[in-house]
VEXDREN-2710 file (C-alpha; in Angstrom, 1 decimal):
% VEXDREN-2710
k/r/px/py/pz
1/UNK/71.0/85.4/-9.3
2/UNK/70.5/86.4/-5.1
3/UNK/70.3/83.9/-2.8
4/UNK/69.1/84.8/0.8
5/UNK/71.1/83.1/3.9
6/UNK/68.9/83.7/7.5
7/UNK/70.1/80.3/9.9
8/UNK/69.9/80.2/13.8
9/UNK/72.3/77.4/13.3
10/UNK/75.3/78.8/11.2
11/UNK/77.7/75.7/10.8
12/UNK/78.4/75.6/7.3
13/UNK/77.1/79.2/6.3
14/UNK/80.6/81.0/5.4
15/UNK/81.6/77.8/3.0
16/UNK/78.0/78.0/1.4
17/UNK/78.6/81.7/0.8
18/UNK/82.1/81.7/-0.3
19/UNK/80.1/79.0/-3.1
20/UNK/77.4/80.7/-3.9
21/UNK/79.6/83.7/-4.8
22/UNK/81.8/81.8/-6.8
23/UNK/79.0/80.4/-8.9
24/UNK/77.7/83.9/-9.6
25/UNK/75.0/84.8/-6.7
26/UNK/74.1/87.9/-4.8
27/UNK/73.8/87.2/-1.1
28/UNK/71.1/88.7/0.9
29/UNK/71.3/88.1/4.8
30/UNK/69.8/89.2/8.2
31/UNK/71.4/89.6/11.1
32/UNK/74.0/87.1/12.7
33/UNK/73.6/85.4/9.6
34/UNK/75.1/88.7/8.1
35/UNK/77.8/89.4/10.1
36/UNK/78.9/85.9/10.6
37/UNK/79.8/86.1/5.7
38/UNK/80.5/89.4/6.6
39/UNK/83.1/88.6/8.7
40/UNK/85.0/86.7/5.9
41/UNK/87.7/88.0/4.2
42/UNK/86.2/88.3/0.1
43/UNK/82.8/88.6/0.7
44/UNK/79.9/90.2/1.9
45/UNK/75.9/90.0/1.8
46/UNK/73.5/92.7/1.8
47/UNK/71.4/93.0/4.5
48/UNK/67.8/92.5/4.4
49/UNK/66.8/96.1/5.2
50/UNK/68.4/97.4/2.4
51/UNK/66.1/95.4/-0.3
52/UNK/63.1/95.9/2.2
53/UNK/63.7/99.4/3.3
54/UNK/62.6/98.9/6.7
55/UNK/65.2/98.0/9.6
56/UNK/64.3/94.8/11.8
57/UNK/61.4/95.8/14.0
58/UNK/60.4/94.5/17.3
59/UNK/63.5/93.3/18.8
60/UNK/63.8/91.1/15.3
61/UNK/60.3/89.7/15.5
62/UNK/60.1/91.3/12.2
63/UNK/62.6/90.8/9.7
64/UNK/61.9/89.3/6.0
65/UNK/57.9/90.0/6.1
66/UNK/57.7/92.0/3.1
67/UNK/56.7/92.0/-0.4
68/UNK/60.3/92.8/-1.5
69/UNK/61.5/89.3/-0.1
70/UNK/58.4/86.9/-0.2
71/UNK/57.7/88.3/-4.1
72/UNK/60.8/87.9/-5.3
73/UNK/60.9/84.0/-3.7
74/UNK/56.7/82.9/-4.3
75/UNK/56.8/84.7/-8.5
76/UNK/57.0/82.0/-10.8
77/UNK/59.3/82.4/-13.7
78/UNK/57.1/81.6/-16.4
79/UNK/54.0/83.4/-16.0
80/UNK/54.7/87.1/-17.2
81/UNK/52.3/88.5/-15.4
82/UNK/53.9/87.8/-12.2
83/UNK/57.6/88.8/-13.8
84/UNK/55.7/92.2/-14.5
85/UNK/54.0/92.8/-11.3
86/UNK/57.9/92.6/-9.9
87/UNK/58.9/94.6/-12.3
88/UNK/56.5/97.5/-11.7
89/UNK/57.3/97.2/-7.8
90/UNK/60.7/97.2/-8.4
91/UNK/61.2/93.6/-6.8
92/UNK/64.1/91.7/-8.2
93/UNK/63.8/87.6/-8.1
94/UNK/65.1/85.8/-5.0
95/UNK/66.5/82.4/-6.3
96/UNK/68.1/80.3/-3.3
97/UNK/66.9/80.5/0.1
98/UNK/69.0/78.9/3.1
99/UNK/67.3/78.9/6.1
100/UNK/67.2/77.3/9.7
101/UNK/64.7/77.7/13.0
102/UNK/65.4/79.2/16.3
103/UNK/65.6/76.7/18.7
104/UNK/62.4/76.1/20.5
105/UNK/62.8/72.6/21.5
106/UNK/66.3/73.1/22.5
107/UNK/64.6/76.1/24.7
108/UNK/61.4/74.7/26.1
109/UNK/63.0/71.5/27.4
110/UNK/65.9/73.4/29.0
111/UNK/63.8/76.4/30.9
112/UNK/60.2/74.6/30.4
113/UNK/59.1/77.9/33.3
114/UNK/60.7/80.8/30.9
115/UNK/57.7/81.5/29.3
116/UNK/58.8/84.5/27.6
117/UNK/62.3/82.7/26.6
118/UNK/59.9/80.3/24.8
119/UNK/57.9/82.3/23.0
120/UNK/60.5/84.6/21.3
121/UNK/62.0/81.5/20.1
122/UNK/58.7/80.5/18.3
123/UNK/60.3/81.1/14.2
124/UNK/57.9/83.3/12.7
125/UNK/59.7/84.9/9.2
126/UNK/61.8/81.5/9.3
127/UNK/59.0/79.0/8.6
128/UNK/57.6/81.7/5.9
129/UNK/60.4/81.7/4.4
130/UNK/60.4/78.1/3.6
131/UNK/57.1/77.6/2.8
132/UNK/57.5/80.2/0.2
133/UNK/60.3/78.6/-1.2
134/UNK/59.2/75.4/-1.2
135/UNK/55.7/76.2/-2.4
136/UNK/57.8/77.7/-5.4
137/UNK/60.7/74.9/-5.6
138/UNK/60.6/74.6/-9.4
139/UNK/62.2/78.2/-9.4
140/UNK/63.5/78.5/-6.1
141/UNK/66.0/76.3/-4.4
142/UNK/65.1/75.8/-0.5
143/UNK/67.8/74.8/1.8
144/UNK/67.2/73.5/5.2
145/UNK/69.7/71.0/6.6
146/UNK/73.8/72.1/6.2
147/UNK/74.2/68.2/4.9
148/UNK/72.5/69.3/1.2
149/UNK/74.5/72.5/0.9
150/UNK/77.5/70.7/-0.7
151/UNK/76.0/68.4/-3.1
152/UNK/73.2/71.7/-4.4
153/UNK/75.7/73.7/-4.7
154/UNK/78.0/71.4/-6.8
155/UNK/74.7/71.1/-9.3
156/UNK/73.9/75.0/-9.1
157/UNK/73.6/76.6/-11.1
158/UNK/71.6/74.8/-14.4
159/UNK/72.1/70.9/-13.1
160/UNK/69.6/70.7/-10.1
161/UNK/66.9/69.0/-12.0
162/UNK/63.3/69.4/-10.9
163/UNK/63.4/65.8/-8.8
164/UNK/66.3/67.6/-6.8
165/UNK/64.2/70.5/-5.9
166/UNK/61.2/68.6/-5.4
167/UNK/63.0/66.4/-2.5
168/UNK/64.3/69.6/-1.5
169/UNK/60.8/71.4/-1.1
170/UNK/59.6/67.8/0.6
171/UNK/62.4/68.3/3.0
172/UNK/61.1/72.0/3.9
173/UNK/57.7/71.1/4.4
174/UNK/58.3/68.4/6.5
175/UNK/61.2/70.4/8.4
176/UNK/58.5/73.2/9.9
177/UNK/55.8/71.0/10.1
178/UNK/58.0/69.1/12.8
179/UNK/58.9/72.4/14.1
180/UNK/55.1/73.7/14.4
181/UNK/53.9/70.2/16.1
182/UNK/57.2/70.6/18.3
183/UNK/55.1/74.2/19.7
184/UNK/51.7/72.4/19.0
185/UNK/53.0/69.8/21.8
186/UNK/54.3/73.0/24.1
187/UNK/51.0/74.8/24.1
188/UNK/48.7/71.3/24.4
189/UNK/45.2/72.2/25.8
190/UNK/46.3/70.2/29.2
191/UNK/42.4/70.6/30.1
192/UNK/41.5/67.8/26.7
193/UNK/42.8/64.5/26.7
194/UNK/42.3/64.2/23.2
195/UNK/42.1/67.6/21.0
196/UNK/39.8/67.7/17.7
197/UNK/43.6/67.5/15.5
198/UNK/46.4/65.2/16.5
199/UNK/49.9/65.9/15.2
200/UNK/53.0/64.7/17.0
201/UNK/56.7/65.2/16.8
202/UNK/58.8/62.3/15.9
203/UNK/62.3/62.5/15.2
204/UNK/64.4/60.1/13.4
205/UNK/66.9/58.1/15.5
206/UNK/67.7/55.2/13.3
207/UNK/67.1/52.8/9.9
208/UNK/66.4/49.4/11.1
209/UNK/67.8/46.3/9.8
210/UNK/64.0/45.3/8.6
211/UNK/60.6/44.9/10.1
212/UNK/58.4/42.3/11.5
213/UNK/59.5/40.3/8.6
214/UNK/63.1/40.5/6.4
215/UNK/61.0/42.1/3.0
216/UNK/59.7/45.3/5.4
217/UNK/61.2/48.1/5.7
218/UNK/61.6/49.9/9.3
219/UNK/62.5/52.9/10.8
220/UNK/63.0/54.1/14.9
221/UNK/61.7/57.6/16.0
222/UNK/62.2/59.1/18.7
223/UNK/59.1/61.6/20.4
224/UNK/59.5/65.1/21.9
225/UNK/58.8/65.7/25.6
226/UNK/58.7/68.7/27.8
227/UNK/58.3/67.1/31.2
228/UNK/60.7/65.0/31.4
229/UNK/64.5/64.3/30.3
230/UNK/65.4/62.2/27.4
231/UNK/64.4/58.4/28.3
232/UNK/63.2/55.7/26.7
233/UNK/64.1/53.4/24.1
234/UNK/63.7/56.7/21.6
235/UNK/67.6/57.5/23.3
236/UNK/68.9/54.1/23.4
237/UNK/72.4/53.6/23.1
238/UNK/73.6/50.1/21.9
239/UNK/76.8/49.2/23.2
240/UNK/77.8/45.7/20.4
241/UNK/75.9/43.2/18.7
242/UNK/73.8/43.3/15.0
243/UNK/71.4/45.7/13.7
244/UNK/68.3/45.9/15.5
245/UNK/65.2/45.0/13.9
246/UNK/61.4/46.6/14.7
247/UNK/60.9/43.5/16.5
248/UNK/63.7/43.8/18.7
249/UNK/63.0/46.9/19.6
250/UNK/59.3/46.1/20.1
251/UNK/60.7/43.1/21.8
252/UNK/63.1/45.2/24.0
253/UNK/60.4/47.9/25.0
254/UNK/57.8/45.2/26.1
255/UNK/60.7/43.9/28.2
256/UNK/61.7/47.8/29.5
257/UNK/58.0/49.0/30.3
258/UNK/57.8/45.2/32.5
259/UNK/60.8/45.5/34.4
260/UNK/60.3/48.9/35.1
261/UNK/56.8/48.5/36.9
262/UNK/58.3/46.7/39.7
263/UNK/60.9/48.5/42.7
264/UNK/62.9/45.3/43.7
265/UNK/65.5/43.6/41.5
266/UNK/63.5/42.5/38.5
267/UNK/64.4/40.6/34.9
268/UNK/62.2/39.3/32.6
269/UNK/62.3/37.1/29.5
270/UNK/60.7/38.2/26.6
271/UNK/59.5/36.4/23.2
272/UNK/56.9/38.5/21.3
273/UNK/56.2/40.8/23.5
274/UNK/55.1/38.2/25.7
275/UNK/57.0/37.4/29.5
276/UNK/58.4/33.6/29.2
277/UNK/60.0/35.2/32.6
278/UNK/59.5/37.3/35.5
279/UNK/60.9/37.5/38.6
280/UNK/61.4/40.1/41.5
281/UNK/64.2/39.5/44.1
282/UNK/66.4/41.0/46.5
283/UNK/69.5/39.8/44.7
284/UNK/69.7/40.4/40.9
285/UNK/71.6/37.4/39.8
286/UNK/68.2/35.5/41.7
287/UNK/65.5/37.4/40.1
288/UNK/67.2/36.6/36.7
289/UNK/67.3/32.8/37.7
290/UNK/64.1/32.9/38.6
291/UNK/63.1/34.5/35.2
292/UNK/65.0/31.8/33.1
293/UNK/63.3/29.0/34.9
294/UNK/60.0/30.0/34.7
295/UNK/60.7/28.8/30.6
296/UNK/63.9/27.8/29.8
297/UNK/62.6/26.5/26.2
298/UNK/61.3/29.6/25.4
299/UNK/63.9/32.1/26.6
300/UNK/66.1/30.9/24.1
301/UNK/66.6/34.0/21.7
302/UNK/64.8/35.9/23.6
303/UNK/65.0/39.7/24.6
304/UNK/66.4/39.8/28.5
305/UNK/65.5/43.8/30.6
306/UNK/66.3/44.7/34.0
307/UNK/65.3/47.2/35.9
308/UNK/68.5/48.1/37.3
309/UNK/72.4/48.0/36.4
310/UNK/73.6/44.8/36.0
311/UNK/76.2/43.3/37.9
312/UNK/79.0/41.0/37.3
313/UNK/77.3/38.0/38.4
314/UNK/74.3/37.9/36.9
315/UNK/76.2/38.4/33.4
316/UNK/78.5/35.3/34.7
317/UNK/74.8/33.6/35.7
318/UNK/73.7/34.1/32.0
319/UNK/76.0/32.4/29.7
320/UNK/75.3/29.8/27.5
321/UNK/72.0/31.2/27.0
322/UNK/71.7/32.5/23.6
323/UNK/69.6/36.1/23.8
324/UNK/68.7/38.4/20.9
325/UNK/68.5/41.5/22.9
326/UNK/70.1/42.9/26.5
327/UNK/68.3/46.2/27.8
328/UNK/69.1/47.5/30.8
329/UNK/69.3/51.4/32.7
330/UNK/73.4/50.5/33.1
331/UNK/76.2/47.7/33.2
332/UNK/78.6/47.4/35.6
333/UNK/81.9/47.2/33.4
334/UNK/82.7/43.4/34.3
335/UNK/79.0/42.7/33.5
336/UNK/79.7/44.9/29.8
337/UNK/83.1/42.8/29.1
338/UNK/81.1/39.8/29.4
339/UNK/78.1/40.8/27.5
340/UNK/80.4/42.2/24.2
341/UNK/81.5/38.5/24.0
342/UNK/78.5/37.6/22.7
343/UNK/79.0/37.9/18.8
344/UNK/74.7/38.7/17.8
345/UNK/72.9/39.9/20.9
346/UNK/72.9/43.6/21.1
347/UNK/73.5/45.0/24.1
348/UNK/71.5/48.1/24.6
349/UNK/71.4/50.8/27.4
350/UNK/68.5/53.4/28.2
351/UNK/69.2/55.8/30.7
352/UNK/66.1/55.9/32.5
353/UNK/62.3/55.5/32.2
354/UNK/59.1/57.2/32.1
355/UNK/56.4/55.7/30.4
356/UNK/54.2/57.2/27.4
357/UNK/51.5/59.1/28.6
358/UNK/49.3/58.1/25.3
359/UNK/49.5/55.3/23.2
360/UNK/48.8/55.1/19.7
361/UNK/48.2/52.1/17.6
362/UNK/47.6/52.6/13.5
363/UNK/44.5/51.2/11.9
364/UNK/43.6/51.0/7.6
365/UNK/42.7/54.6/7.3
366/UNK/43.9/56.3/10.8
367/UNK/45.3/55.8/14.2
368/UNK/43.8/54.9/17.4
369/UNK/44.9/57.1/20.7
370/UNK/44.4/56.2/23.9
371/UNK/46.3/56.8/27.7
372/UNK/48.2/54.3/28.6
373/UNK/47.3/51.8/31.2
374/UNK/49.2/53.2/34.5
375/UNK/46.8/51.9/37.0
376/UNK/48.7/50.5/39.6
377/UNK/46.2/48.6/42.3
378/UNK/47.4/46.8/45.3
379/UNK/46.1/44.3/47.8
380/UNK/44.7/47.5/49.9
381/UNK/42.4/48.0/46.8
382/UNK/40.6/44.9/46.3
383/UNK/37.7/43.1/47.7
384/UNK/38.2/39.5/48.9
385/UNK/35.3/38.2/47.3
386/UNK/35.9/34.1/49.1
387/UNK/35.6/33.4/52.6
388/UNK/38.9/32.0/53.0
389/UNK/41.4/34.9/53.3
390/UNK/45.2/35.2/51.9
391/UNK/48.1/33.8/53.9
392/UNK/50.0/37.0/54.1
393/UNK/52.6/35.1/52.6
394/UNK/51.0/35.7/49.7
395/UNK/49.6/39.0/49.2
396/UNK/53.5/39.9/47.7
397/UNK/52.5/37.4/45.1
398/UNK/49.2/38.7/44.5
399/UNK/50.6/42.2/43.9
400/UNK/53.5/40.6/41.4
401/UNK/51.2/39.0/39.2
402/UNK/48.6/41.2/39.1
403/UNK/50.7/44.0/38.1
404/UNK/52.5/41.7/35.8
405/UNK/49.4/40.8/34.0
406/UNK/48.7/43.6/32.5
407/UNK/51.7/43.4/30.6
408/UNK/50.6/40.2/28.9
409/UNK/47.9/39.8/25.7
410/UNK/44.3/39.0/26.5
411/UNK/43.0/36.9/27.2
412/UNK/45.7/36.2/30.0
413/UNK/46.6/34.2/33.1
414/UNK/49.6/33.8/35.3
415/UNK/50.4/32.0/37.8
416/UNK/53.2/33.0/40.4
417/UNK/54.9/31.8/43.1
418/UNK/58.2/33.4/45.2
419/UNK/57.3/36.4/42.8
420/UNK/58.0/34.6/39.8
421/UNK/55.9/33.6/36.7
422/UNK/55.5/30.0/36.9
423/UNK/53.1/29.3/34.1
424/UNK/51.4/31.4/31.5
425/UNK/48.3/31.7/29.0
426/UNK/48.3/34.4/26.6
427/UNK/46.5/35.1/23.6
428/UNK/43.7/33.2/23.4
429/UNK/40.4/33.6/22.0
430/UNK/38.9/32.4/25.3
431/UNK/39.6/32.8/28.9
432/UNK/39.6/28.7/29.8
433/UNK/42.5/27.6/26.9
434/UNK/44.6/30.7/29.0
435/UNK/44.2/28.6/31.9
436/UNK/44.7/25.2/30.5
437/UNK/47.9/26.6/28.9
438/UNK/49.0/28.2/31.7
439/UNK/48.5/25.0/33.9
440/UNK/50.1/22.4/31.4
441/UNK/53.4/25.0/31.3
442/UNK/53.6/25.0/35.1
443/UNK/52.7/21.4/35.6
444/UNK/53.4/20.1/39.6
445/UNK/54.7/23.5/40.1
446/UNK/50.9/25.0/39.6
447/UNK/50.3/24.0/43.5
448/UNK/49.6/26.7/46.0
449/UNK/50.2/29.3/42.8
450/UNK/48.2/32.5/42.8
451/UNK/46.6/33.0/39.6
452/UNK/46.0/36.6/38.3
453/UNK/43.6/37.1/35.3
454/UNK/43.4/40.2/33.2
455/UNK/39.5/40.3/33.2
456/UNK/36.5/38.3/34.8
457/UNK/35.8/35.0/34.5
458/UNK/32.4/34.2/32.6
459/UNK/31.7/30.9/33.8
460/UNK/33.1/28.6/36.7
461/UNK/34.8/26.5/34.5
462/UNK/38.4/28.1/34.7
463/UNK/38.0/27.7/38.7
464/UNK/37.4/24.5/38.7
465/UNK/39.8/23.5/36.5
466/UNK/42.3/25.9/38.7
467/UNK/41.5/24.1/42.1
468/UNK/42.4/20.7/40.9
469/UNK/45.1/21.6/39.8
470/UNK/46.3/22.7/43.3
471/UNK/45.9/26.6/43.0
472/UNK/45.3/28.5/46.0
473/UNK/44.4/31.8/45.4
474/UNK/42.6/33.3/42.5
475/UNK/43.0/37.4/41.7
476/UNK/40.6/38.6/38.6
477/UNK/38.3/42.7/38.0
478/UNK/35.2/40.8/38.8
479/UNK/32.1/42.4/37.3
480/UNK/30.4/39.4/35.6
481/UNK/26.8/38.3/35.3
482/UNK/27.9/35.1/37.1
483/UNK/30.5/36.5/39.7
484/UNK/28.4/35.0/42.3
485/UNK/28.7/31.4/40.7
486/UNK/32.1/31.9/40.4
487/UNK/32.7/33.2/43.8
488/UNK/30.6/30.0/45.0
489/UNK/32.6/27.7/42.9
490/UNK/36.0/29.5/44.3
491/UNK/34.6/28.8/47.6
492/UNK/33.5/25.5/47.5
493/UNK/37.0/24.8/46.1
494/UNK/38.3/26.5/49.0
495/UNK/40.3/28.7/47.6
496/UNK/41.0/32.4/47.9
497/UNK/39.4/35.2/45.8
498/UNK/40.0/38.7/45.0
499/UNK/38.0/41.3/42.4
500/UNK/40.0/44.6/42.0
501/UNK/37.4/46.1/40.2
502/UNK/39.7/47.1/37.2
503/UNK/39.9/45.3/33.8
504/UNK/43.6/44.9/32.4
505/UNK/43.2/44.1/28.3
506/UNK/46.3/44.3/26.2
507/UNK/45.9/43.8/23.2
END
């Protein structure tokens, strides 16, 4: 029996040799790989030139791309023909192959410039190596990850049972084609938003408690970017509290991509991916009043982000206020001792943020792929459509809920004052039940609000409704068939209007 060892990573190698020997197998090696069992005291492999003939060529591009290897691993062991085709080249049966892949990730995202770094760590004879073996796992065992090297080789050498090598082989396959989309992603045709094939790295981070619902099963993975460093809720670190769900993390990362739009101080409250609370202020342990009180009802159990570490205060400011979910770029330690008090919510910490430059969303059948929404308008943009103007008091406002809004499901409308959400609509199948909803959750407090709408307004209804209810200013995209009713109703009502021209949907 041979078994050929050829790992960029070599933890675990020598022990894996030293058992392999003692069950009765030949090693066969390559380079480091070689002289790191070589180096042991008992035992030794033959190098890979010796069975090939040929030394490494091309500063090691070439190393195990012969017949003499890739026969001896792809021949199946019940078909004579193939045992006599070895036979007459002299090739003798390869039946365990360890293998592991230069580290291009590790490369690319360190020196993302060093082109020529990058590509001699693109795996050529690696990856070949385990698709051969894998193709062939009902002869051929294929070992890619140190953690299975114990357990196979307790089973080898007639107990691996063709389940075993089958999970193996799955392993393989899905271990280099993660490493080919990893090199896909590199070498992405930057001139094509979308390319005619679409496969993207994700790696495992986590098993979740459950999904959406206690009988689904969930899982977190984290993606694979060269232009930036590792943020995101893909790196999170959770300092105490229970096992996070999907929805908490789906929870947390609406909360995270909110707070994280804004400069100033900013918390919101989240309950299905929806803002019960927002609020911007100079002081933290403010903007995080102002967020509870836009809702109190609903931020119970809900999912609490800021956009910057939080202090001391604002954790004092928060208790006896049951939350699901803390997220935040840091804690001061104070504000951390506080937080671990709390027996459920889980406190989690991301590093930093950069938002998704694509967005996918599956469908029955395929995914849908699309850039994210990163527009960012302001008050400089727009077009007042009225002819009453803003009070510049409120332009700030204007700019908070607009960029809020986009953050909330169509059809939806806030309404803000102080830079705070004071009443919201989301959801609904038509544009006038956002507003009513939106107006019956702010009730008195609706007067002199600005209210920001993801997309136009259809009919003059919502305005009218809007103006009795004391609202002052009205932002929307414009561009329907009846703007210029709507416009006359917003004036007639006397109240301020402005079309950005760009349509916000979240769906």
């Amino acid at each position: 029996m041979k078994a050929l060892i050829s790992v960029y990573e070599k933890s675990g190698i020598v022990d894996l040799a030293v058992d392999l020997k003692t069950k009765g197998y030949e090693l066969i090696s390559t380079g480091g790989s070689a002289k790191a069992i070589n180096s042991h005291e008992g035992i030794s492999a033959i190098e890979v030139s010796e069975i090939t003939g040929f030394s490494e060529m091309l500063d090691g591009r070439v190393k195990t791309l012969h017949p003499h290897i890739h026969g001896g691993i792809l021949a199946k062991r019940n078909d004579p023909s193939h045992i006599s085709s070895l036979s007459f080249q002299g090739i003798s049966t390869i039946d365990l192959v360890a293998v592991n892949l230069y580290p291009f990730e590790k490369i690319a995202q360190a020196n993302p410039e060093d082109l020529d770094e990058i590509i001699e760590n693109i795996d050529i004879g690696g990856p070949t190596l385990i698709r051969s073996a894998a193709k062939n796992y009902a002869d051929v065992v294929i070992l890619v990850d140190p953690d299975d090297y114990s357990w196979v080789v307790e089973k080898l050498p007639d107990k691996l049972s063709l389940e075993d090598r089958k999970h193996l082989a799955s392993k393989a396959f899905n271990h280099v084609a993660f490493y080919d989309a990893v090199i896909a992603k590199y070498f992405a045709d930057t001139a094509s938003e979308f390319n005619g094939h679409l496969s993207l790295p994700y790696r495992k981070v986590k098993q979740l408690r459950y999904g959406e619902n206690p009988h689904q099963k969930a899982a977190l993975y984290s993606g694979v970017d060269f232009e930036k460093s590792s943020v995101g809720l893909g790196e999170l670190v959770q300092h105490s509290g229970e096992e996070l769900s999907y929805s908490n993390v789906l929870d947390a990362d609406s909360a995270f991509r909110i707070v994280n739009d804004f400069k100033e101080n900013t918390v919101a409250i989240i309950k299905h991916t929806n803002p019960c609370g927002l609020s911007s202020r100079s002081k933290q342990v403010e903007a995080y009043t102002g967020a509870y009180n836009g809702d109190p009802v609903s931020a119970y159990g809900g999912i609490v982000a800021f956009n910057k570490k939080v202090e001391k205060e604002t954790a004092e400011a928060m208790k006896g206020v049951l939350y699901d979910v803390i997220i935040a770029p840091g804690y001061e330690e104070k504000a951390l001792e506080i937080f671990k008090k709390r027996k459920r919510a889980r406190i989690l910490e991301v590093s930093g943020f950069e938002d998704n430059k694509i967005e996918l969303r599956s469908i029955v059948g395929g995914v849908l792929v699309q850039t994210t929404d990163s527009s960012e308008e302001k008050y400089d943009d727009w077009t007042i459509v009225s002819e009453k103007l803003p009070a510049k008091n409120q332009i700030s406002d204007m700019e908070f809920a607009w960029k809020a809004c986009k953050h909330v499901k169509s059809n939806s409308i806030l309404l803000v004052k102080d830079k705070s959400i004071i009443g919201l609509g989301a959801g609904q199948p038509n544009r006038v039940n956002s507003v009513h909803l939106a107006l019956r959750a702010a009730g008195d407090k609706a007067k002199d609000c600005v209210l920001a709408s993801d997309a136009f307004f259809p009919f003059k209804d919502s305005i009218i409704m809007a103006a009795d209810n004391g609202i002052s200013t009205i932002i929307q995209p414009g561009g329907s068939i009846r703007d210029e009713e709507v416009i006359e109703a917003a004036n007639d009502c006397n109240i301020t209007m402005a079309f950005t021209g760009v349509r916000h949907f979240k769906h």
